[in-house]
C-alpha positions as CSV (number, residue, x, y, z in Angstrom):
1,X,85.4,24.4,129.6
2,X,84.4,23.8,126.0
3,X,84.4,26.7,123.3
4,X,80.5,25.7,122.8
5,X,79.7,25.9,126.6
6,X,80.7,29.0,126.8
7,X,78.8,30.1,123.9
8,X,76.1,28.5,125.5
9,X,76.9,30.7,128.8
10,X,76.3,33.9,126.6
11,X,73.9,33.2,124.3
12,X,76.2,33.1,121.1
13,X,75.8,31.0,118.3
14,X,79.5,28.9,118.2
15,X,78.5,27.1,115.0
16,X,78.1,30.1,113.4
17,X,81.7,31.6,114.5
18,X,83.2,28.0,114.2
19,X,82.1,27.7,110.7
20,X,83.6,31.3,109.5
21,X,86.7,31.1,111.4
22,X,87.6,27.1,111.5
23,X,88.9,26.3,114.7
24,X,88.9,26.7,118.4
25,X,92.2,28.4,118.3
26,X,91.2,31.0,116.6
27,X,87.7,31.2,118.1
28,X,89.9,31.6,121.3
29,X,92.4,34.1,120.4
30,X,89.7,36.7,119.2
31,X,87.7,36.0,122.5
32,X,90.6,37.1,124.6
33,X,91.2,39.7,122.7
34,X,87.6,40.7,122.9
35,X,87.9,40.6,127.1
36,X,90.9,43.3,127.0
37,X,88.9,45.7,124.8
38,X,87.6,47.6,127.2
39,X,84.7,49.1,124.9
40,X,82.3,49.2,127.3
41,X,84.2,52.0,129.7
42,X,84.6,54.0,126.2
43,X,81.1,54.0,125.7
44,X,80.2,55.0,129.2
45,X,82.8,57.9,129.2
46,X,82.1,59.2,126.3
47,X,78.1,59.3,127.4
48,X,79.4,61.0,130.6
49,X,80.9,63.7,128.4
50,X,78.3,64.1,126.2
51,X,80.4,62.8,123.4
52,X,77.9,61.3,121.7
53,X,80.2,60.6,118.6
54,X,82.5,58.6,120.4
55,X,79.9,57.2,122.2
56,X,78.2,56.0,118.7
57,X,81.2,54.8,117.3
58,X,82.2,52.9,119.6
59,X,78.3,51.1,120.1
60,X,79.3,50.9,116.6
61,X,82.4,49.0,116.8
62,X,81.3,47.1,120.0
63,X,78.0,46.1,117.8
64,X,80.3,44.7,115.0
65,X,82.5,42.8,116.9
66,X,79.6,40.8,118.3
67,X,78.4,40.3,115.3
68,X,81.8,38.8,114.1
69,X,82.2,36.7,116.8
70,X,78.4,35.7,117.1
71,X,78.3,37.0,120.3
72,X,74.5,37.5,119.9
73,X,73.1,38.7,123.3
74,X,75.4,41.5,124.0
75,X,75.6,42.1,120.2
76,X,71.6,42.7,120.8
77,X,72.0,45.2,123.2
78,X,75.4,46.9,121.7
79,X,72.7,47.4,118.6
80,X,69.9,48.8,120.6
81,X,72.5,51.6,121.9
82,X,74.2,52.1,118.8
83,X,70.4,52.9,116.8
84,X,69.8,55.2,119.3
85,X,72.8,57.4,119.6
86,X,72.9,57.0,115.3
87,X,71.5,60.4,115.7
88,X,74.7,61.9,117.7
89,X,72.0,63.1,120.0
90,X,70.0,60.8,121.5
91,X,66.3,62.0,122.5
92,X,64.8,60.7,125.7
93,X,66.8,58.6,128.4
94,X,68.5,56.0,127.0
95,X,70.1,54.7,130.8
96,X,68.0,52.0,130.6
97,X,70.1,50.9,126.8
98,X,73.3,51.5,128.4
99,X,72.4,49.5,131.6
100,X,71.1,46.5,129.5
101,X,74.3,47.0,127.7
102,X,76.5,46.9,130.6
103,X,74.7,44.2,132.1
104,X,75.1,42.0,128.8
105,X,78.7,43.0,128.9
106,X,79.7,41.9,132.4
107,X,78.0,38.5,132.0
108,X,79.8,38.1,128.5
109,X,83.1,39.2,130.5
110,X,82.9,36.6,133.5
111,X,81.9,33.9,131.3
112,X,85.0,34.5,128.6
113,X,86.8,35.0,131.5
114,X,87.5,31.3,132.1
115,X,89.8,31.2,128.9
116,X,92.3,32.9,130.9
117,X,92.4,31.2,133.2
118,X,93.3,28.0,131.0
């Protein structure tokens, strides 16, 4: 599968990544990276300790990465989490921000998936 279908897959913006980074290759190798992070299971242990610093930081770092690699849906969601732990104490329930995250994630994961698998 092309680079740009599976940008399509996750609603990412390749030409955008392509044109900072230059070449599938390395479009590729930041992608698989990205699939071994695992930032989504730190996020959601450090909400089910009440870590709320970890928690922000690494909405934070999660956020970035999306935006580096113009992974825009998930990027969307990482952000919404991320403004509202800023505080280190969110107010309110913010399950529904971490689902949406989650569910953003997963569908990012299976489609990138398919790289290793090439």
């Amino acid at each position: 599968m092309e680079l740009r279908e599976i940008y399509e897959q996750i609603n990412g913006d390749y030409d955008s990544v392509f044109s900072r980074l230059h070449n599938d290759e390395r479009i590729k190798k930041y992608l698989l990276k990205f699939i071994n992070n695992k930032l989504d299971t730190l996020i959601r242990n450090a909400l089910d300790a009440g870590d709320y610093e970890t928690a922000f930081r690494e909405a934070h770092n999660l956020k970035g990465i999306c935006a580096n690699l113009n992974i825009d849906k998930l990027g969307k969601s990482a952000s919404e989490l991320t403004e509202a732990l800023r505080g280190r104490n969110p107010e309110g329930d913010i399950s529904s921000l971490v689902e949406a995250m989650q569910a953003d994630y997963d569908m990012t994961i299976r489609a990138l998936n398919v790289l290793t698998e090439e």
